[in-house]
N, C-alpha and C positions, 0 to 999 in steps of 0.2 A: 423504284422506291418501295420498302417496305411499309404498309399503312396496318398500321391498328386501332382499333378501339378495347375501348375498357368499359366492362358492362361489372358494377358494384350491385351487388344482391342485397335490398334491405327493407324487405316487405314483410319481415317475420314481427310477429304482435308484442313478442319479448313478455311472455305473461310471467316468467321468472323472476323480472324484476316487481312487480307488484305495483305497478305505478300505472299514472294517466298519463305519462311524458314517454314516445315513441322511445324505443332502447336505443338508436342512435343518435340520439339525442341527449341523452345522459351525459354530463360533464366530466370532462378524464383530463387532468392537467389544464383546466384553464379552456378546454374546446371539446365539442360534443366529439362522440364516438367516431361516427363518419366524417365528420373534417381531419381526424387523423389519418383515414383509411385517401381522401384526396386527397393531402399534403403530399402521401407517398407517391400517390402516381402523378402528380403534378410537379414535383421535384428529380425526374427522373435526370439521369447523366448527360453531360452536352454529347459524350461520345460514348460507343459502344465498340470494346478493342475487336471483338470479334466482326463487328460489319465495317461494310467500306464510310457508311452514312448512318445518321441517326434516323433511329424509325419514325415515322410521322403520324400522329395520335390527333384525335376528334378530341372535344371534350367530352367526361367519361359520362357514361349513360347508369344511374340509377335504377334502380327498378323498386318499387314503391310498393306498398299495400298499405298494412295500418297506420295511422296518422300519417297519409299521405302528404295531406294540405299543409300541413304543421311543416314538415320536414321540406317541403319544397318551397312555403317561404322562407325557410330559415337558411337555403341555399341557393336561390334563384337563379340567376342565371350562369351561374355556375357551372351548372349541370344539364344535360338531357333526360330527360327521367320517362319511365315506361311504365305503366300501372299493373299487376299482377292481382286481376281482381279478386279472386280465390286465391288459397295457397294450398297449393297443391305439391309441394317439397322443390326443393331446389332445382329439378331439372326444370320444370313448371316456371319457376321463375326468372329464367334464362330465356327460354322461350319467349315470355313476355317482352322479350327487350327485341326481338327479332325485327319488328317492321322501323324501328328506331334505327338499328345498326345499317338493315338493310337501305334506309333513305338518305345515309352520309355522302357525302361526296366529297374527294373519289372512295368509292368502295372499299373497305379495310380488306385485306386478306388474313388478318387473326383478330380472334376475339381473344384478350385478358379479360377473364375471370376472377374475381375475387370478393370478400363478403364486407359486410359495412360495421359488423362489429369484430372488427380484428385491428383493434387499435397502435396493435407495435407492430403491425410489419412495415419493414424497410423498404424503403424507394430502391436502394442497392440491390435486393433480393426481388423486388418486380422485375427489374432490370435484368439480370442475370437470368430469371424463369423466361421474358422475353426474347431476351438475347438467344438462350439456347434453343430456342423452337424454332425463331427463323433461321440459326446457323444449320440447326440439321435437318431442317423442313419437314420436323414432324407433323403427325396428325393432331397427337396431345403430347403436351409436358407440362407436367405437377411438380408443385413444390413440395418437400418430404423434411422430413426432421426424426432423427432418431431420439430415445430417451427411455429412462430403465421403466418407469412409468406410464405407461401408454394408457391408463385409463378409460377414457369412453372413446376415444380418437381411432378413427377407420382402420386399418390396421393394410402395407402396401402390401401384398403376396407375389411372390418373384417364386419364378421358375429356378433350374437345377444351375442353368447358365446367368440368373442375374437377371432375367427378361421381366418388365412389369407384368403379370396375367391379368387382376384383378383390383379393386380396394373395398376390403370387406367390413363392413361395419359391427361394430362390436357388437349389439345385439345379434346379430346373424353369424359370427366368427366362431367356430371349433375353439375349442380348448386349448385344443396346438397352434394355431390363428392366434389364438390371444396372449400367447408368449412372444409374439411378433413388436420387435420394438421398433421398428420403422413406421411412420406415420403419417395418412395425407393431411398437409397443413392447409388445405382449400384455398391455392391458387393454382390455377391454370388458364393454360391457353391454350386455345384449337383453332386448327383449320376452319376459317369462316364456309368454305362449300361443303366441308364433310359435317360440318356443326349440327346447320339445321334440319335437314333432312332425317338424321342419326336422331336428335332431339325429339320429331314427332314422331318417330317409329319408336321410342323409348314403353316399354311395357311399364305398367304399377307395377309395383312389389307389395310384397305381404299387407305395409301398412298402407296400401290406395296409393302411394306416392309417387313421383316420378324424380329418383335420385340424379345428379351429376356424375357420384360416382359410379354407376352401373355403366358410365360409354365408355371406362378405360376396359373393363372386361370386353366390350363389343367390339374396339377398335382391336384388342390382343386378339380374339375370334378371325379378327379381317385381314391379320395379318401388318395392322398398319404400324407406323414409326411412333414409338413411344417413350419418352425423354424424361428423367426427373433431373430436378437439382435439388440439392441437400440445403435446407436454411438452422437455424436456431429454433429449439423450442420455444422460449419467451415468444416469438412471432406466433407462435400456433393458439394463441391465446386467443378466444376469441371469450364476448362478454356476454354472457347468457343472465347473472342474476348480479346482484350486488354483493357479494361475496368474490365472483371472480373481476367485479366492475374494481374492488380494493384490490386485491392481487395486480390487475394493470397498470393500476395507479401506480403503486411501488415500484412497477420494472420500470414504467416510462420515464418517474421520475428521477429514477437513478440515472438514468441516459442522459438528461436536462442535466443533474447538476456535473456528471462528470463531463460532459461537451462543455462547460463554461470554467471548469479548472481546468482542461486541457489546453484554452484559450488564454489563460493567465489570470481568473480569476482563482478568489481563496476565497474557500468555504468552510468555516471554521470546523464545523458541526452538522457532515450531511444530514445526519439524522433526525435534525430537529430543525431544517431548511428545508423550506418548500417553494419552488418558483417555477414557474406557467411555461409551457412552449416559447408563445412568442414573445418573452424578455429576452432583453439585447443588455449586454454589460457588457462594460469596455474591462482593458488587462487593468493589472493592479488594484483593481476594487476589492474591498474586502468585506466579505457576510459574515455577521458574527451569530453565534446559535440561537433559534426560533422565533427566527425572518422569513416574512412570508411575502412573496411578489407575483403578483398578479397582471393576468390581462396583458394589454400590449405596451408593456414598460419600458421603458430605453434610459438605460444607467451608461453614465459616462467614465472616466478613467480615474483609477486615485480618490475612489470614495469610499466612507467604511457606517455600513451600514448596519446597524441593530445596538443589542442584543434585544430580544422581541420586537423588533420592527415591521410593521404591514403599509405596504406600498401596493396601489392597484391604481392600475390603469395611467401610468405618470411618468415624468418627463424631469430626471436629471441630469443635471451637465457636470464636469468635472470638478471632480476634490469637495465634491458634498461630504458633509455627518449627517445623518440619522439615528438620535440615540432615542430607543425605546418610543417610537413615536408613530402615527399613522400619518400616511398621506393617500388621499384620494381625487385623481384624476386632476391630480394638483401642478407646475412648472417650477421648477428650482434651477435656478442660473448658475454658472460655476461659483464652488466654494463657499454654499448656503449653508449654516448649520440648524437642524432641527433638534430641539428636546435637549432633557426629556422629557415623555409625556406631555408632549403637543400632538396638534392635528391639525392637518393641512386638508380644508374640505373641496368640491370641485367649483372650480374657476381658481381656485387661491394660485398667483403667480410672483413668486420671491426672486428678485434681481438677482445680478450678481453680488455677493459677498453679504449678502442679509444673513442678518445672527439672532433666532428667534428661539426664543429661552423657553424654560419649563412651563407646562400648564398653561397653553398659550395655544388659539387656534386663529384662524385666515378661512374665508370663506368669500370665493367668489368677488376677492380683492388682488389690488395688483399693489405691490410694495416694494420699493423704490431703491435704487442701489447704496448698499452699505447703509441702512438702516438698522436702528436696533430694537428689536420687539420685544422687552424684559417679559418676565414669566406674567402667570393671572392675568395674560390680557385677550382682547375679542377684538377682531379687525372684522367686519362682514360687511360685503358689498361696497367698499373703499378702495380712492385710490390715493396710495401716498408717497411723497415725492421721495428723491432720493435724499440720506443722509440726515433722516429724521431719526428722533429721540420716542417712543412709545414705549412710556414709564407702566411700572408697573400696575396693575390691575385696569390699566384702559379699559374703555368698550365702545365700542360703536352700538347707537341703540336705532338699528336700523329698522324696525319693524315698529310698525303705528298702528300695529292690529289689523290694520287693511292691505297695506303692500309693503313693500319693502323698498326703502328708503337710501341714499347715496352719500358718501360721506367723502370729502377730499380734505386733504394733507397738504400742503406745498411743501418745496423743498427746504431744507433745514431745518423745518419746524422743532418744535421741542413741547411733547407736551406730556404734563406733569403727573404723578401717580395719580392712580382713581381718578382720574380724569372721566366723566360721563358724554360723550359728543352724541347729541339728541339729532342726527338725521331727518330732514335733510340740513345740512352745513357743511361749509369750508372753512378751513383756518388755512389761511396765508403763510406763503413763504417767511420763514424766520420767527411765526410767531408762536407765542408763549403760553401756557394755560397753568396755572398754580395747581399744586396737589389738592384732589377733590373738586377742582371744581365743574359742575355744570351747562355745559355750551349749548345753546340756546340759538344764537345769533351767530353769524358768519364773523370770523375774527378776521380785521383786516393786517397784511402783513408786517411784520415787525412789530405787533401790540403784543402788550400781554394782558391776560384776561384773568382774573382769579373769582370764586365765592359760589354762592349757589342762589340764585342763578349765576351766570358767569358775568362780571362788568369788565368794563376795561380798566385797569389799574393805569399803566403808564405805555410808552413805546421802548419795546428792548432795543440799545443802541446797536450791540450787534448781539450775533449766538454766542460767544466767547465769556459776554456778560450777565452772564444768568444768575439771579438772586437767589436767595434762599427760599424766596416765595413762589417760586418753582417748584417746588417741591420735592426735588432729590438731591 
């Protein structure tokens, strides 16, 4: 059996970004840096065409320094993680991970390598650098990318025949070096026996450091087997300041919206849509331009969603509208329409076929199926039955200055514009509140109540017969 481990490098201070918040920790699409960098290696392929069996991986080991604490609760058990108390350059913190890798059981025979802020590289392209090290049983194999631009990026130098020799880093690379368009994109895998060893014999270089890339020159010295595979530049992207943290933003996000059109969603207007990794849309949904979805969303089939709509963290089911409206950490049952310009705050849970109009918000309420919510109204902390009337400018006034108060609805109710419901109270099945008035008292089912305060006027015979003293 092939075994690996995957040791992720993320102990660097990231003083580029300017911040007190660890640089892999920085938010890229809805999830910090390093949860992109294990998504990829945690979504690897069920098969590999090149082996008989799929290679068998540990969970992957971290290597930590600045804001260690921070970064290991925000991944727990996740991860294996290895402290790198100084940073003394990437070969250094490699090393670090050494008695972690070495205490697995059973013993990996390769290490993957790769860094914690390289937010777009592909699970496909671990895979493949994988794949080809154990097909040819190299010592080392890196991932490369070519590009007319090679900037600050190592630069790979190949012999007369094609042979890796070295990867020079641009500060130390010739002039003829630096027209080199091949480039190490900083993954690799090694031989676990030849790793460490090679690691602690590793000399500083000019700047005190102990680079990574100095063992492919010692292994070319030693004669050993030395493999690349070619990926895409966007991967080689790694995040050093908030300048290139937006630049990744934009590639990852173009990945997000074209994976969910290729799905059978329509996106009116990639340009002015934004939505998170992990949202799920079902086909025929439709986003209309600058719609923003957040967090862990799950949109159902046949729903059309905006124009300026913000959705985070929420849950709808089939043949929703969303026009111009927010919802937050809210539930929408098939074929709920919002807006515009509502808001749906967290706890608010809208049945099936609830129609809640403009200027109109739900907090922390559950509301009843095929109900209708007119515009100017305020539902908080209520629960209302199905196939109730909430005329326009309702409120629940759930807040008594001390706590927060419970309001219930029964079914069919109907109650009347501006309506004031003074929490805590119920109004009964079928029963009635006159426009304006003030509810005080629990209204028992089938009355209707009107005035300010609210009395009870008479019992409505049924919901069919509703007065004019209703108010709509």
């Amino acid at each position: 059996m092939n075994i690996y481990a995957t040791v992720v490098l993320a102990a660097g201070k990231g003083t580029r970004m300017r911040s007190a918040l660890p640089k892999v920790l920085h938010p890229l699409a809805g999830a910090p840096l390093l949860a992109h960098v294990l998504k990829a290696i945690e979504d690897f392929p069920l098969s590999f065409p090149s082996l008989d069996t799929r290679p068998f991986s540990h969970r992957p080991v971290v290597v930590l320094g600045h804001g260690a604490a921070q970064i290991e609760a925000g991944f727990a058990e996740r991860c294996l993680y290895a402290l790198q108390d100084e940073q003394l350059g990437t070969g250094h913190a490699l090393l670090a991970a050494q008695a972690v890798v070495e205490a697995l059981h059973p013993v990996p025979q390769t290490v993957l390598v790769c860094y914690g802020d390289m937010p777009l590289i592909r699970s496909e392209t671990l895979a493949r650098v994988l794949g080809e090290h154990l097909t040819q049983q190299a010592t080392i194999t890196f991932l490369t990318a070519y590009t007319q631009q090679p900037s600050d990026f190592g630069r790979v130098v190949r012999d007369a025949s094609g042979h890796v020799r070295e990867i020079v880093e641009v500060r130390r690379a010739t002039e003829e070096q630096k027209r080199i368009n091949e480039i190490n994109s900083g993954v690799y895998c090694f031989d676990r026996q030849w790793l460490w060893p090679t690691l602690q014999a590793l000399p500083r270089n000019s700047a005190g450091e102990y680079y990574l890339t100095d063992l492919i020159a010692i292994a070319s010295t030693q004669g050993r087997a030395i493999m690349t595979v070619q990926g895409t530049i966007d991967e080689t992207i790694g995040v050093n300041d908030r300048v290139q943290l937006a630049a990744s933003e934009q590639v990852l996000r173009r990945r997000i919206l074209e994976r969910h059109m290729y799905s059978g969603v329509t996106i009116v207007d990639p340009a002015t849509t934004y939505i998170d990794d992990d949202v799920r849309i079902g086909r025929d949904t439709v986003i209309l331009p600058s719609t923003m979805i957040s967090g862990k969303t799950t949109i159902g089939t046949n729903c059309r969603l905006g124009p300026g709509t913000v959705i985070e963290q929420s849950v709808l089911g089939d043949g929703c509208i969303v026009r111009t409206s927010m919802l937050e950490e809210a539930v929408l049952e098939d074929d709920v329409t919002v807006g515009p310009f509502s808001h749906c705050r967290p706890g608010a849970h809208l049945a099936h076929g609830v129609r809640m109009g403009n200027f109109a918000e739900v907090k922390n309420s559950y509301v009843g199926t095929q109900t209708d919510m007119h515009h100017f109204s305020y539902l908080g902390d209520a629960t209302v039955g199905e196939h109730v009337n909430i005329g326009a400018g309702t409120i629940t006034c759930n807040y008594d200055g001390v706590r927060k108060n419970h309001t219930a609805i029964g079914a069919h109710a109907f109650i009347g514009s501006d309506t004031l419901l003074v929490a805590p109270v119920t109004v009964g099945e079928r029963a009635h509140t006159g426009a304006g008035a003030v509810v005080r008292h629990d209204v028992p089912p089938g009355a209707l109540v009107v005035g300010v305060p609210a009395r009870f006027l008479r019992m409505v015979e049924s919901p069919e017969h509703a007065s004019v003293e209703d108010g709509q």
